[in-house]
SETILO-410049 format. One line per 10 residues: number of its first residue (from 1); their letters; for each residue y negated, z negated, x negated of N, C-alpha, C, CB. Coordinates in steps of 0.1 Angstrom, whole numbers, always signed. Glycine has a CB too. Example, Ala and Ser with C-alpha at 12.3 -4.5 7.8 and 13.67 -1.06 7.14 Angstrom:
<nodes>
1> AS> +57,-78,-132,+45,-78,-123,+33,-78,-132,+45,-90,-113  +22,-71,-128,+11,-71,-137,+0,-79,-129,+6,-57,-141
</nodes>
This chain:
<nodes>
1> XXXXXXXXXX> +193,+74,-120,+193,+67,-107,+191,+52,-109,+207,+70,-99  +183,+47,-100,+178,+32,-101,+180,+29,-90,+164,+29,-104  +187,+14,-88,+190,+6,-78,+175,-10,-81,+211,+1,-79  +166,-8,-64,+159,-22,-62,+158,-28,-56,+150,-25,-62  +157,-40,-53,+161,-52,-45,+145,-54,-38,+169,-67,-56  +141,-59,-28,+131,-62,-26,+129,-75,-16,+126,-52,-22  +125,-78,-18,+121,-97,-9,+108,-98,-9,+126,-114,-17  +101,-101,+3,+84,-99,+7,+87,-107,+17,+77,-83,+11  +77,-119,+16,+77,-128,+20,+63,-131,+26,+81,-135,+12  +62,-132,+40,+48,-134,+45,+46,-147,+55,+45,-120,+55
11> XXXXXXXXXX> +35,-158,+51,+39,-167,+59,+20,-172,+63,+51,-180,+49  +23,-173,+74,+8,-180,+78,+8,-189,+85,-1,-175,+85  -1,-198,+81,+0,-216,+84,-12,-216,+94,-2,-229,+68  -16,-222,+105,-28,-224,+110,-28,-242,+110,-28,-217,+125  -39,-244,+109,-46,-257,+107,-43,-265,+122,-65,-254,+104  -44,-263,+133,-35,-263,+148,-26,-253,+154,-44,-264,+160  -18,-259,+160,-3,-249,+164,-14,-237,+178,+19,-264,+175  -12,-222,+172,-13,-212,+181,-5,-210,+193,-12,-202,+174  -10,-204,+201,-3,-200,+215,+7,-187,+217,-14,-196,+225  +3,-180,+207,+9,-165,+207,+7,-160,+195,+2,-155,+217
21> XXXXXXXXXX> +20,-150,+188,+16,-144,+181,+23,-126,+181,+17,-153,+171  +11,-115,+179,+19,-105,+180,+17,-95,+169,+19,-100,+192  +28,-93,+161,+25,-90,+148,+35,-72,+148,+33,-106,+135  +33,-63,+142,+31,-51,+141,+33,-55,+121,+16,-43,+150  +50,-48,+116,+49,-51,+102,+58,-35,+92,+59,-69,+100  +51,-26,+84,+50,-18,+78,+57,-23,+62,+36,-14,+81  +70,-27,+61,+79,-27,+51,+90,-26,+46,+78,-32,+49  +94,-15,+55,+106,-12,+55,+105,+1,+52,+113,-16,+67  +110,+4,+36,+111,+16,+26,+114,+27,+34,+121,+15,+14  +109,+40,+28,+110,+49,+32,+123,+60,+31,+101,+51,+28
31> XXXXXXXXXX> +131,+65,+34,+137,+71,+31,+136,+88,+25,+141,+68,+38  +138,+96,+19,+132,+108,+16,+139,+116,+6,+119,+107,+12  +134,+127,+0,+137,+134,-10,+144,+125,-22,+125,+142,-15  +134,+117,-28,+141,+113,-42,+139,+97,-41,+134,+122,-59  +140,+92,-26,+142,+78,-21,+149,+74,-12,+133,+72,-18  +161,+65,-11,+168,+62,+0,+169,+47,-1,+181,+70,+2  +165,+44,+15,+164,+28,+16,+180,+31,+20,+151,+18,+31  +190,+19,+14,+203,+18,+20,+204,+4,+26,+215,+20,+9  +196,-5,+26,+196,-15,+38,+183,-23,+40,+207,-25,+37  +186,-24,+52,+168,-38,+55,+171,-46,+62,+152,-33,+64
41> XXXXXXXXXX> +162,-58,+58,+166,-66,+72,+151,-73,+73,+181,-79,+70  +150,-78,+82,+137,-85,+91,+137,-99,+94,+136,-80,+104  +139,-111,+82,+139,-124,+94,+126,-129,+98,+146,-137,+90  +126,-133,+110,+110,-141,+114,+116,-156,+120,+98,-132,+130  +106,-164,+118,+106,-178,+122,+92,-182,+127,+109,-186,+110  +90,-183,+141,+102,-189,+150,+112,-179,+153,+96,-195,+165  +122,-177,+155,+132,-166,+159,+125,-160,+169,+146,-171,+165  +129,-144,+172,+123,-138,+183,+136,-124,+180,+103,-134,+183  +131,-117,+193,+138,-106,+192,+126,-99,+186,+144,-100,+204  +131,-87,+175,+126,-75,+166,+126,-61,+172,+136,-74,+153
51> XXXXXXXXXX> +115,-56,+176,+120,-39,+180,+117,-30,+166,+110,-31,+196  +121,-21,+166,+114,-10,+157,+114,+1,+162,+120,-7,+145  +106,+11,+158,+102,+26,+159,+97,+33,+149,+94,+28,+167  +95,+46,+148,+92,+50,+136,+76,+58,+141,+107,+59,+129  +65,+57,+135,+53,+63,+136,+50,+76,+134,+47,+59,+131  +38,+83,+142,+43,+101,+137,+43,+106,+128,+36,+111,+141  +39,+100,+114,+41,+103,+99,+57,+98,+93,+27,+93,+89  +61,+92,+100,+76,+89,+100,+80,+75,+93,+84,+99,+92  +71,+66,+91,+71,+51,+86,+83,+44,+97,+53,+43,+87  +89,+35,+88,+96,+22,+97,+84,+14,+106,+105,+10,+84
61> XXXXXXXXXX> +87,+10,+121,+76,+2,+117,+85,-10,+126,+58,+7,+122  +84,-23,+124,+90,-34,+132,+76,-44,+141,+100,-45,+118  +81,-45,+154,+71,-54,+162,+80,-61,+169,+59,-48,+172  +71,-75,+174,+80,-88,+182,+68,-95,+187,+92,-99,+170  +70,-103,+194,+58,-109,+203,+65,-124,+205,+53,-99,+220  +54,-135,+194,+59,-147,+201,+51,-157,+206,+67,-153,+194  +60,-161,+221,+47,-162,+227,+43,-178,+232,+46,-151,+239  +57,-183,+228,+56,-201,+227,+46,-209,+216,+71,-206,+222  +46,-221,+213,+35,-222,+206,+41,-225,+194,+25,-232,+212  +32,-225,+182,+40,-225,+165,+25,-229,+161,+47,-206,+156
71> XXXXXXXXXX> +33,-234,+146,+23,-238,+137,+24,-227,+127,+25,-253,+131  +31,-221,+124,+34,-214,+109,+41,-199,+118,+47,-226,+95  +39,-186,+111,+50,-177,+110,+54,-175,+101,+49,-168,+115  +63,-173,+97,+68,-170,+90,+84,-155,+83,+67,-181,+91  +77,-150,+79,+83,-128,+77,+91,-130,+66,+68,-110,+72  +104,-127,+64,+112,-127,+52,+119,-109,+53,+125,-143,+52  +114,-96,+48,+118,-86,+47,+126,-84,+34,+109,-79,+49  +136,-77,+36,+147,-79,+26,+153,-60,+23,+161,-93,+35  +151,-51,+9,+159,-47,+16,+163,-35,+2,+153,-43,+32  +171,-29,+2,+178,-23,-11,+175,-10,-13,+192,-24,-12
81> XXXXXXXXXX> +167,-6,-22,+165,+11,-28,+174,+14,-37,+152,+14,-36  +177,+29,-30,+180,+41,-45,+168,+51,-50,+193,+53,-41  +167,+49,-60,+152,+62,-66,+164,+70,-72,+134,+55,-82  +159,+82,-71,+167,+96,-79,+155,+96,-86,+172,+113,-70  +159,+101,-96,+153,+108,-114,+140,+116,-105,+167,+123,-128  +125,+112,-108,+116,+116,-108,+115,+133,-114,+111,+106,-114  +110,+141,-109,+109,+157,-120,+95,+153,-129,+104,+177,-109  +93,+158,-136,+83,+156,-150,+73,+166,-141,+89,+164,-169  +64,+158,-142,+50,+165,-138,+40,+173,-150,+41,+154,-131  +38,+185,-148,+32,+190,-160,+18,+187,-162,+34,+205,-160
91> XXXXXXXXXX> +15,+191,-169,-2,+188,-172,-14,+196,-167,-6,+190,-185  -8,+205,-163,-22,+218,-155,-9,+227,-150,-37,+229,-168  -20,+232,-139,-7,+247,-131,-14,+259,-134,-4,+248,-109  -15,+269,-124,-14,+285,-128,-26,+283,-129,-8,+297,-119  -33,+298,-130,-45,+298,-132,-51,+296,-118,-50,+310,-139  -45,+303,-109,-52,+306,-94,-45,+297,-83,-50,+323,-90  -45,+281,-94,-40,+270,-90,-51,+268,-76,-40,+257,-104  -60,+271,-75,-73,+268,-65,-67,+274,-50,-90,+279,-71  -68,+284,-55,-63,+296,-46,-48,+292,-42,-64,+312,-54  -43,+291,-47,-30,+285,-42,-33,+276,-30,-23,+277,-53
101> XXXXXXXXXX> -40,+265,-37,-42,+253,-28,-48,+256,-13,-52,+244,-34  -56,+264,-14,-65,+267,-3,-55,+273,+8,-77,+276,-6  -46,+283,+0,-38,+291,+11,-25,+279,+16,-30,+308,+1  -23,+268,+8,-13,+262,+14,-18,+250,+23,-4,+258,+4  -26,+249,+20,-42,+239,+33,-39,+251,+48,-72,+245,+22  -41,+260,+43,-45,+270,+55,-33,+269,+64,-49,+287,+51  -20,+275,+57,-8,+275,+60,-1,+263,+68,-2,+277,+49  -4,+252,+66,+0,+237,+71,-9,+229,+79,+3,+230,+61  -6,+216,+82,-13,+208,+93,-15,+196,+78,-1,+202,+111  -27,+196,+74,-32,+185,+64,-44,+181,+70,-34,+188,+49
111> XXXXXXXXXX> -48,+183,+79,-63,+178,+84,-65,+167,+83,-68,+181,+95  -55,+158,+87,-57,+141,+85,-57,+140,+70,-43,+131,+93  -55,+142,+66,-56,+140,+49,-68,+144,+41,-44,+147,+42  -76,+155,+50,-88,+160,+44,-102,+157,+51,-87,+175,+42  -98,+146,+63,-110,+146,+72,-111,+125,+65,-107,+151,+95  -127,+123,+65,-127,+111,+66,-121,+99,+75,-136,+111,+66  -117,+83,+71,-106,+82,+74,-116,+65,+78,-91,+86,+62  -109,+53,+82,-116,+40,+83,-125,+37,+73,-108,+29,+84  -112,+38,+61,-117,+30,+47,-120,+43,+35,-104,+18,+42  -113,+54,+38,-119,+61,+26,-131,+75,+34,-103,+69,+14
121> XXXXXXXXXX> -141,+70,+33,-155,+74,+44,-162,+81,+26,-168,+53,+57  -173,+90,+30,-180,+96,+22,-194,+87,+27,-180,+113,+22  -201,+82,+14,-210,+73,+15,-218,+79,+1,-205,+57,+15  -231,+72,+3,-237,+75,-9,-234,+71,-23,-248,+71,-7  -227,+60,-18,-222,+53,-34,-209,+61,-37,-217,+34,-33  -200,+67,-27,-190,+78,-29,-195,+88,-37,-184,+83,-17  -207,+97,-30,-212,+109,-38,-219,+107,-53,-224,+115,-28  -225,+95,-53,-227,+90,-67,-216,+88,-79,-232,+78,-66  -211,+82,-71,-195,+84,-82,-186,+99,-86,-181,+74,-73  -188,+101,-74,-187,+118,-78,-195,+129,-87,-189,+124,-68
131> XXXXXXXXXX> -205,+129,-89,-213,+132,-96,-210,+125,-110,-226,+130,-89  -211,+112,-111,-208,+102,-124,-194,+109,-130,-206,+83,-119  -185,+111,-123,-173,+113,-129,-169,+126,-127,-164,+105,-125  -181,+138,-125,-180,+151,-124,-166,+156,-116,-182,+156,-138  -165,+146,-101,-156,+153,-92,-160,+168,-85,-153,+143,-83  -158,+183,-90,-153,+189,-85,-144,+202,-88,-161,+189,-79  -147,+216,-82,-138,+220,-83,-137,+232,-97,-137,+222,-70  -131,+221,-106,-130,+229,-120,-120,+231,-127,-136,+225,-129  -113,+239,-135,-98,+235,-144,-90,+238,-133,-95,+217,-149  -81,+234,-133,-71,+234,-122,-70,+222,-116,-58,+238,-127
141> XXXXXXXXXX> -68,+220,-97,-61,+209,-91,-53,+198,-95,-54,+212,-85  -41,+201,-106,-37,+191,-111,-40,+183,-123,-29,+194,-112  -53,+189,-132,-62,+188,-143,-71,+176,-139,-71,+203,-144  -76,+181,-129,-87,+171,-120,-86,+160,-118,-89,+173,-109  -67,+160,-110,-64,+150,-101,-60,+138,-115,-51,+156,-88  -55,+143,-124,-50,+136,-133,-63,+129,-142,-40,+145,-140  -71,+134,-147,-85,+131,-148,-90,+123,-142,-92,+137,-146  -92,+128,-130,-99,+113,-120,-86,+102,-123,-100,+117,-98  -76,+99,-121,-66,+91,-123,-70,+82,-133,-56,+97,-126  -69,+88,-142,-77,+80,-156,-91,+71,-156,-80,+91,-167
151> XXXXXXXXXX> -97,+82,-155,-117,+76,-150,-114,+68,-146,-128,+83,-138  -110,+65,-132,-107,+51,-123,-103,+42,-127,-99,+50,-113  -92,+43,-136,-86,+33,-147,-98,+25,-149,-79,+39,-161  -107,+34,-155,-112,+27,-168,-125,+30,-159,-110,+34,-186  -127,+30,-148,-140,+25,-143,-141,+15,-137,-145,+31,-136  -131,+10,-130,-126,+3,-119,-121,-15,-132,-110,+15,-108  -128,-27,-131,-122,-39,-131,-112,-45,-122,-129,-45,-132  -98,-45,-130,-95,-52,-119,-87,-66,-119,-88,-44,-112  -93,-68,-103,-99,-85,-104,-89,-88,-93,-119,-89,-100  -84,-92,-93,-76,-101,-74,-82,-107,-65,-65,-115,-73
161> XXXXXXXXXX> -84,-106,-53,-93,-110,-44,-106,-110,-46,-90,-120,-42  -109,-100,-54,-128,-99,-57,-131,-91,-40,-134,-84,-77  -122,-82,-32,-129,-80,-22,-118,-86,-13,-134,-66,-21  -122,-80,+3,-116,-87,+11,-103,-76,+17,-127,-93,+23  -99,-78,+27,-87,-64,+35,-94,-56,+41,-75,-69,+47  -107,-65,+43,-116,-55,+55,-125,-47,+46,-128,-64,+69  -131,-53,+30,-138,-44,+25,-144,-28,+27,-133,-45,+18  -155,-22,+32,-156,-12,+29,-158,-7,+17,-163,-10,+35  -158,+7,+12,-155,+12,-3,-165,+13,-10,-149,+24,-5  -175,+11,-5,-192,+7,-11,-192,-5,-18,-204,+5,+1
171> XXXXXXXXXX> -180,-15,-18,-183,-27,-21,-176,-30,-36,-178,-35,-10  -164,-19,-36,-155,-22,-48,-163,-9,-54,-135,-22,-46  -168,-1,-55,-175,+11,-63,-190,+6,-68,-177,+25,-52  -200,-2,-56,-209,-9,-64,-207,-17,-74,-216,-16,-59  -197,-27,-70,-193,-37,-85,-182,-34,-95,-189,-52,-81  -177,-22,-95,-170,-17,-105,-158,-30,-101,-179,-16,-122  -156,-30,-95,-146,-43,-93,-133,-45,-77,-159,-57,-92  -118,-45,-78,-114,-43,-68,-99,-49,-72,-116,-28,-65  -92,-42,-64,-77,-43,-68,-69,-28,-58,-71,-62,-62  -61,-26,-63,-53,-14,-59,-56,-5,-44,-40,-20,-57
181> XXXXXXXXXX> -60,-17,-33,-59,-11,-22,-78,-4,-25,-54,-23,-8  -86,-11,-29,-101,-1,-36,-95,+10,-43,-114,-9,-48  -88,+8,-52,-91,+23,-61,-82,+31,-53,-86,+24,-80  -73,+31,-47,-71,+39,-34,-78,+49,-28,-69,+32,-25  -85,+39,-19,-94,+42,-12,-106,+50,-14,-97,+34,-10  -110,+48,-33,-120,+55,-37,-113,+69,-43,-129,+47,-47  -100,+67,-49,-98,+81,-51,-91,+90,-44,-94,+82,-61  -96,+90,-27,-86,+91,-20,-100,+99,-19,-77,+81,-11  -112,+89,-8,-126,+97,-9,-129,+107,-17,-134,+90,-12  -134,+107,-29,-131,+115,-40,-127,+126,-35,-123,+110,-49
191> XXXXXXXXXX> -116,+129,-35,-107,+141,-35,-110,+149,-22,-90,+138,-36  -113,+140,-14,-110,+151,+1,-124,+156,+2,-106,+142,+19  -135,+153,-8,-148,+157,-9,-146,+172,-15,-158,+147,-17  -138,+178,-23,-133,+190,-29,-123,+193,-21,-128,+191,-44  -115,+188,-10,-111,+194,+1,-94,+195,-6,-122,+210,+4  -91,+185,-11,-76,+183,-18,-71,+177,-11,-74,+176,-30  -63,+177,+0,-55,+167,+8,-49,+156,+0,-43,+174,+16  -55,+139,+4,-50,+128,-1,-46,+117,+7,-57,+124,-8  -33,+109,+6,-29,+100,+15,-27,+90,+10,-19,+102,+21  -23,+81,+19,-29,+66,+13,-12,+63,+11,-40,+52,+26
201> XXXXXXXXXX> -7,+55,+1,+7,+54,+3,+7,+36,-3,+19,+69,-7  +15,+30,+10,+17,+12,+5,+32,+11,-1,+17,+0,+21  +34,+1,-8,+49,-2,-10,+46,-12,-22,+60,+13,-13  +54,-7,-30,+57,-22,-38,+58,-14,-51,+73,-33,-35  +58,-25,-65,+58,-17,-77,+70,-26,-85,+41,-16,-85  +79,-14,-90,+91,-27,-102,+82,-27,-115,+114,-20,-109  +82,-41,-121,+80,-42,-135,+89,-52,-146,+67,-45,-134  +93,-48,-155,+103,-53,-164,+96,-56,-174,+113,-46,-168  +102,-64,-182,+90,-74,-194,+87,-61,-201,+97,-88,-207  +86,-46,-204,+83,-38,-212,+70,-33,-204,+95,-27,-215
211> XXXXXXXXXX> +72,-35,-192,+57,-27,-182,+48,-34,-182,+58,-24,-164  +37,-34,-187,+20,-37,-192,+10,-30,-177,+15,-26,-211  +20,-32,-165,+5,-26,-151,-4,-39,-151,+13,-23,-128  -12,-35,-150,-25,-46,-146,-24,-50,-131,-42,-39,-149  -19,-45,-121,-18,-49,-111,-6,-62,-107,-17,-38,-106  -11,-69,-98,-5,-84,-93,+13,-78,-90,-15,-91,-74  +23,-85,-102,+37,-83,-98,+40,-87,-85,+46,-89,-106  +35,-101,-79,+43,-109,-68,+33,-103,-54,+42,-130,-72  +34,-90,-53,+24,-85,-40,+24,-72,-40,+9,-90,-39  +22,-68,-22,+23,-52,-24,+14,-49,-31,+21,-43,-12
221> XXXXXXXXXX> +15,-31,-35,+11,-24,-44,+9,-9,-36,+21,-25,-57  -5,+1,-36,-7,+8,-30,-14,+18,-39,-11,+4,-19  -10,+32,-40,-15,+40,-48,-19,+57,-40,-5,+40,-59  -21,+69,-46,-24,+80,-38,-14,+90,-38,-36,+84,-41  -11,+95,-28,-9,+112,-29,-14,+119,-27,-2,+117,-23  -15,+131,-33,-17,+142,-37,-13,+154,-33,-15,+142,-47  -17,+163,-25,-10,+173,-25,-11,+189,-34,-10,+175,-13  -6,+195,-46,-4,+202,-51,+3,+216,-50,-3,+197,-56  -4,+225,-52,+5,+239,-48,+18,+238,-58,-6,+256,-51  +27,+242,-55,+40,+244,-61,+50,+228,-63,+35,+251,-77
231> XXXXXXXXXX> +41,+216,-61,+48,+209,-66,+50,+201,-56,+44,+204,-76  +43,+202,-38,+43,+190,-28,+32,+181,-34,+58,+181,-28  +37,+177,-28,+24,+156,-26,+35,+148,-42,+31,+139,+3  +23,+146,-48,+29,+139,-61,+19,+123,-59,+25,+150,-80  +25,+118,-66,+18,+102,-64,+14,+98,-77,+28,+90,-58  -1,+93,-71,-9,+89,-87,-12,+76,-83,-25,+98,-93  -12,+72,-94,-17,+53,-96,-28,+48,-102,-7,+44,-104  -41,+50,-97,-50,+50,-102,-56,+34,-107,-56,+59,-95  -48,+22,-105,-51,+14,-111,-41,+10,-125,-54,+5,-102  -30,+15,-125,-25,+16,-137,-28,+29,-143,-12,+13,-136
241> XXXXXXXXXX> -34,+36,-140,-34,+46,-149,-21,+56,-148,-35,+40,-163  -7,+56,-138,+1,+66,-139,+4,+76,-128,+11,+61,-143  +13,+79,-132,+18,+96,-124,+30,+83,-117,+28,+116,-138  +32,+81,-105,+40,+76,-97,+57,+84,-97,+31,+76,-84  +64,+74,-104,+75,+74,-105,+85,+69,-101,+76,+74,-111  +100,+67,-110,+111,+55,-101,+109,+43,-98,+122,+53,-106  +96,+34,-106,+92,+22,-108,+81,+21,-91,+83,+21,-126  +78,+29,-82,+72,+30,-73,+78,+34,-60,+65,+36,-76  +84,+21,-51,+88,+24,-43,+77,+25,-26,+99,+15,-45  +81,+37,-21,+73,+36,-7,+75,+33,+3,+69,+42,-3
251> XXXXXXXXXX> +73,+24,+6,+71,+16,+22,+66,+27,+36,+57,+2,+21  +52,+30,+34,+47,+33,+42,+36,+44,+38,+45,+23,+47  +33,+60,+47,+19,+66,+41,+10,+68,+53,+21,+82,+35  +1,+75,+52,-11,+71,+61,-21,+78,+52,-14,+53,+66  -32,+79,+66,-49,+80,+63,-52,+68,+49,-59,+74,+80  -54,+60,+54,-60,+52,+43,-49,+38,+48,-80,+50,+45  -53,+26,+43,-49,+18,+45,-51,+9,+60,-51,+14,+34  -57,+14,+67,-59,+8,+81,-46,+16,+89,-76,+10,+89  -42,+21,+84,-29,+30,+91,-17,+24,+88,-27,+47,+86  -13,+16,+76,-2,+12,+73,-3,-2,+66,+5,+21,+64
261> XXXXXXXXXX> -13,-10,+69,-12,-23,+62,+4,-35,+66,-26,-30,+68  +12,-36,+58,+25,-44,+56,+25,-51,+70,+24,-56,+42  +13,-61,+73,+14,-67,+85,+0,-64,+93,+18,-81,+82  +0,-66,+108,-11,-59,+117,-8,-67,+129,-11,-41,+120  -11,-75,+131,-14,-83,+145,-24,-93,+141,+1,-91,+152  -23,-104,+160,-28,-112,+161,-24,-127,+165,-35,-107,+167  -32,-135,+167,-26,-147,+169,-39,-152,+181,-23,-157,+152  -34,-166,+190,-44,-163,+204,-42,-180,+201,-37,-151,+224  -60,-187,+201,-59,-197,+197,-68,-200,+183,-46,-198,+195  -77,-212,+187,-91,-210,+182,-86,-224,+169,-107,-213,+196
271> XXXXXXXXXX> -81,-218,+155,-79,-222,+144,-81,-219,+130,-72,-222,+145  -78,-226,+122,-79,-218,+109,-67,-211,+108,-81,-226,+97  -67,-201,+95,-49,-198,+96,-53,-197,+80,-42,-179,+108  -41,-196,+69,-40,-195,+54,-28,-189,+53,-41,-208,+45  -29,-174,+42,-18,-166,+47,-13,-164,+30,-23,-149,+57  -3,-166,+31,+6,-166,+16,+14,-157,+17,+13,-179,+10  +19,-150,+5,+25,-136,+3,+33,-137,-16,+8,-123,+4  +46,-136,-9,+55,-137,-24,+62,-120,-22,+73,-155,-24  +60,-114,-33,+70,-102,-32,+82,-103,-48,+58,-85,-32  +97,-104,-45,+101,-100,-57,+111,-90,-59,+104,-109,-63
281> XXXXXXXXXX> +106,-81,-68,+116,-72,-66,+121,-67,-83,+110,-58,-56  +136,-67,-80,+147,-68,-86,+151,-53,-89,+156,-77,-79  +159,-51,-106,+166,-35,-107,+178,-39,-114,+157,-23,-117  +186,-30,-107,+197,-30,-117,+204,-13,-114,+209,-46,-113  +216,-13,-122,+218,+1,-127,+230,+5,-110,+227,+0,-149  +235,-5,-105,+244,-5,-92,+237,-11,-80,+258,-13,-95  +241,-6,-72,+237,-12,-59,+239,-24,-60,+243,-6,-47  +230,-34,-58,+229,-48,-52,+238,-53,-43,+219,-51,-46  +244,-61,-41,+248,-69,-33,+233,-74,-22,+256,-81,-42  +230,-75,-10,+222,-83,-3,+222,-99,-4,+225,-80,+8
291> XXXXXXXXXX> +217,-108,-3,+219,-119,+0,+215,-126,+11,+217,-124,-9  +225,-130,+19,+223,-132,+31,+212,-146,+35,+238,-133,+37  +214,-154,+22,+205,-169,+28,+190,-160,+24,+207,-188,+15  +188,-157,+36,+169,-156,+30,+163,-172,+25,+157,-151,+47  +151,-164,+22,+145,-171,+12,+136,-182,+27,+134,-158,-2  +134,-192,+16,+126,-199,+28,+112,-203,+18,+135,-215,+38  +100,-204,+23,+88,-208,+19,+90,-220,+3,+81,-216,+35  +93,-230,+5,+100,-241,-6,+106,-231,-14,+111,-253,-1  +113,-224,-10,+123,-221,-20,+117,-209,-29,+137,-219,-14  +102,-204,-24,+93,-198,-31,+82,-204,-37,+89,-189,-25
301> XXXXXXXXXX> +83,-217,-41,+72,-221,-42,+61,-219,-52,+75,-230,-41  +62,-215,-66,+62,-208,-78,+54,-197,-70,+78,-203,-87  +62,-188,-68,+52,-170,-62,+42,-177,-50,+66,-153,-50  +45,-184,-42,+40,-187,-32,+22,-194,-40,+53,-199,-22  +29,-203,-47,+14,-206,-52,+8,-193,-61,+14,-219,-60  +13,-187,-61,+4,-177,-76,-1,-167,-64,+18,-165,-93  +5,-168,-51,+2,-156,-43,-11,-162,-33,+16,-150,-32  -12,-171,-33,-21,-181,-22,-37,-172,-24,-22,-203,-29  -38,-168,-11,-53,-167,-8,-63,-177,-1,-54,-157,-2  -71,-172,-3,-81,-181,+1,-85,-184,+18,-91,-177,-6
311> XXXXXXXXXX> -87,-193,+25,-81,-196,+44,-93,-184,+48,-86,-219,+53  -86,-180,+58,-88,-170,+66,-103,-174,+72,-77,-168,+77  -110,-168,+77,-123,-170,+83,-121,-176,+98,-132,-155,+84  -129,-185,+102,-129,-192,+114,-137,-184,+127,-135,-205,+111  -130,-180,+134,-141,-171,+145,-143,-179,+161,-132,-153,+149  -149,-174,+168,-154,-180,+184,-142,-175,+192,-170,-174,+192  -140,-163,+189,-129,-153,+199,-113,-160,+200,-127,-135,+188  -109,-160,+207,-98,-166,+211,-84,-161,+204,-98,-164,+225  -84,-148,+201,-73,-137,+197,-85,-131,+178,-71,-120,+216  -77,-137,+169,-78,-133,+154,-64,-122,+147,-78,-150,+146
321> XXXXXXX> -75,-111,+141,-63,-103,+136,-54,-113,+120,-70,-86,+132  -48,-108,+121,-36,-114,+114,-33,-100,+104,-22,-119,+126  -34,-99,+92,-35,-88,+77,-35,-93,+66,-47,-79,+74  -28,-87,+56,-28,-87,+41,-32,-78,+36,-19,-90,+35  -41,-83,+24,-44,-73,+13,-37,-70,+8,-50,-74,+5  -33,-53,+0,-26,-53,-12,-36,-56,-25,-19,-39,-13  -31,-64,-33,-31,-64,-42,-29,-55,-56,-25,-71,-40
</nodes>
């Protein structure tokens, strides 16, 4: 059993103070089988009242509308996991692992998971990669899925901010180049082309000075599920290369990533905006204590700069969406 602490920190500065802002935020852990969030909290600045609700896939989701005028918002999510002991995932299943699959497709409601989605769409550069990395249906389901896992590893460079949040998947598959929320996306595509139900899953990743992931510590982290006969929906990480375990906590699942991005609103008010993002998350062998002083911007300043992207695009339109990449 593993106890994690999590602090995700979202702050956006505009170049002149905005009129409104109404933000829609996807970070509050999931609870489940072998995950239980045991507390969360939500601060925003300027103060507002917080509603929540939970979406038809069953995500936390928190919204608030503010509608006086600000220079900065600023999201301090806070909130404590238990992971239970992962089961060992084997290396291939039965023979008539196919057949299995098909009858448990038939049996259930996975259509959103096998129909094309915003960001993981079948394109020509999709079917090419398929072909390149001989995606289909051979070996067994879990043979495959674990295969492709790897390929991607080691097809995929990965680079931070080489694409954008809005990227389409034509963009990180032409230049062999992406970061987590692409190889998602592409091996999400991939799979639903052999008709393998795959979901997009956001959240965060623990790493301790022994973990060597190539992916950005101080920012979400988004990888795939899988669904397998006998075993459920297992989670693969196709930019580190693993079988998703206690080190992988989940926030949020969905179609692709336009279904669950961390944060989703807008702001009304013709400016720049520059959006910085600290995430840290903490393990220990007992439940955490919380700590009630949230964190304030200064007092991240270290993550805050290592997290800094580059200023948002300037538009004519009065009302600009407001999103983060995962990393």
């Amino acid at each position: 059993m593993n106890f994690y602490s999590i602090r995700h920190l979202t702050r956006f500065r505009y170049s002149q103070p905005v009129s409104e802002s109404i933000m829609e935020t996807r970070m509050h852990p999931r609870s489940d089988t072998s995950q239980h969030c045991l507390t969360f909290s939500l601060s925003v600045s300027p103060r507002c009242r917080v509603f929540s609700y939970r979406d038809h896939q069953g995500n936390n989701v928190q919204h608030f509308d503010i509608p006086g005028e600000h220079g900065q918002l600023v999201i301090v999510a806070e909130s404590v996991v238990e992971q239970q002991v992962f089961p060992e995932v084997p290396r291939f299943l039965a023979p008539d692992a196919w057949t299995a699959l098909d009858d448990l497709i038939d049996s259930g409601d996975y259509w959103e998971m096998l129909l094309p989605s915003t960001f993981a769409v079948k394109t020509q550069a999709v079917a090419e990669l398929a072909a390149k990395l001989d995606v289909r249906r051979r070996d067994d389901p879990l043979m495959l899925v674990l295969e492709l896992n790897q390929r991607l590893f080691e097809y995929f460079e990965y680079v931070p901010r080489h694409t954008r949040v809005d990227s389409p998947i034509d963009e990180a598959i032409l230049s062999g180049k992406g970061v987590c929320q692409d190889f998602a996306h592409t091996m999400i595509a991939l799979l639903r082309l052999v008709r393998i139900p795959a979901r997009y899953v956001s959240g965060y990743l623990y790493r301790s000075r022994e973990d060597h992931d190539r992916s950005t510590p101080d920012a979400t982290h988004a990888w795939v599920d899988v669904l397998m006969p006998h075993l459920g929906w297992v989670g693969f990480d196709p930019t580190n290369n693993l079988v998703a375990h206690h080190r992988h906590i989940r926030a949020a699942i969905g179609r692709d990533y336009a279904d669950v991005p961390p944060t989703h609103g807008i702001f009304r008010g013709a400016t720049q905006s520059e959006l910085y993002v600290a995430v840290q998350v903490e393990a220990s062998e007992r439940p955490p204590a919380l700590d009630r002083k949230l964190p304030i911007p200064d007092d991240w300043s270290v993550l805050v700069e290592r997290a800094q992207l580059a200023p948002e695009r300037v538009f004519p339109e009065p009302d600009f969406q407001q999103m983060q990449q995962q990393q």
